[in-house]
C-alpha positions in Angstrom: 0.0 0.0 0.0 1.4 3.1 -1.0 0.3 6.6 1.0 0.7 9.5 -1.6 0.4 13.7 -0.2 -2.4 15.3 -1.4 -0.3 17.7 -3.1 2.6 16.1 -5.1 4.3 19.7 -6.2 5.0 20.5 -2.2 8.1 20.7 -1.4 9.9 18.4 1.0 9.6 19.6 4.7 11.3 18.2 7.7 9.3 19.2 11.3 8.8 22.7 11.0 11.6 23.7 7.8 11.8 23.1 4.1 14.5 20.7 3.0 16.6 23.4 2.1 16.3 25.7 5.0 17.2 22.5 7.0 20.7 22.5 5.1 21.4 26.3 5.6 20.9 25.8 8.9 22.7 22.2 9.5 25.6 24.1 7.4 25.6 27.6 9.6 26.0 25.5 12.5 28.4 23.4 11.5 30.3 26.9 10.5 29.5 28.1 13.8 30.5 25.4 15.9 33.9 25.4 14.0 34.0 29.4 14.4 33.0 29.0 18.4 35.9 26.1 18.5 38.9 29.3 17.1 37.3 32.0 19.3 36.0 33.9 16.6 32.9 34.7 18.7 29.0 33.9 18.7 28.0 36.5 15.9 27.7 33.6 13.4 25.6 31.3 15.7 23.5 34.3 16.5 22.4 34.5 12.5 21.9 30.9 12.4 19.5 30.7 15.2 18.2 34.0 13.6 17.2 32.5 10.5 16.5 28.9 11.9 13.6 31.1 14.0 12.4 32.9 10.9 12.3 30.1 8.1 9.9 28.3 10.5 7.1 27.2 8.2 3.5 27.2 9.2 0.5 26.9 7.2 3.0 27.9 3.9 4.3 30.7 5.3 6.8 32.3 7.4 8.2 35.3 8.9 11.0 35.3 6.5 8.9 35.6 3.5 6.8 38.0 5.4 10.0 40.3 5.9 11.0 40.5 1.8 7.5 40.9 0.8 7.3 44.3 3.5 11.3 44.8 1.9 10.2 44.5 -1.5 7.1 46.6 -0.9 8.6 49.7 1.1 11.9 49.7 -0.4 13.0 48.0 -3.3 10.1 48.2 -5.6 8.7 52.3 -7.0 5.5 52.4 -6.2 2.6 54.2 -8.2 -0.4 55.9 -7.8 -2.8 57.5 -10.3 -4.7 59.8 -8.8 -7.8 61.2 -10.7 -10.8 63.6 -10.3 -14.1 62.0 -9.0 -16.6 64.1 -11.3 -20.4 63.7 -9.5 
């Protein structure tokens, strides 16, 4: 017996993360725990647990995507209005 997702275009998600968020994360804290281990400091496992908080996905969406849709919106795109006479 074979138990198919209703959706076969989702992507892969461990727990709470996408498969590739998992690997960013696995990745920063393998970096950090080698940069913790020369006495470079805690900045870098500070980003990972950052982004390991923010690329939590619930429902198919997540904070992260929430942030570069509002940094998109107020900053990197012009935005445009056309403003025109209401005649009664």
């Amino acid at each position: 017996m074979y138990i198919y997702p209703d959706n076969l275009r989702a992507k892969a998600k461990l727990w709470l993360w996408e498969l590739r968020d998992v690997a960013v994360i696995g990745a920063g804290l393998l970096l950090s725990v080698l940069a913790l281990s020369r006495g470079v400091g805690m900045p870098l496992l500070v980003l990972t647990v950052l982004y390991a908080f923010l690329s939590i996905r619930m429902e198919g969406a997540s904070i992260l995507d929430f942030l570069r849709c509002a940094v998109c919106f107020l900053f990197l795109h012009q935005q445009y209005y056309e403003w025109e006479e209401r005649k009664s």
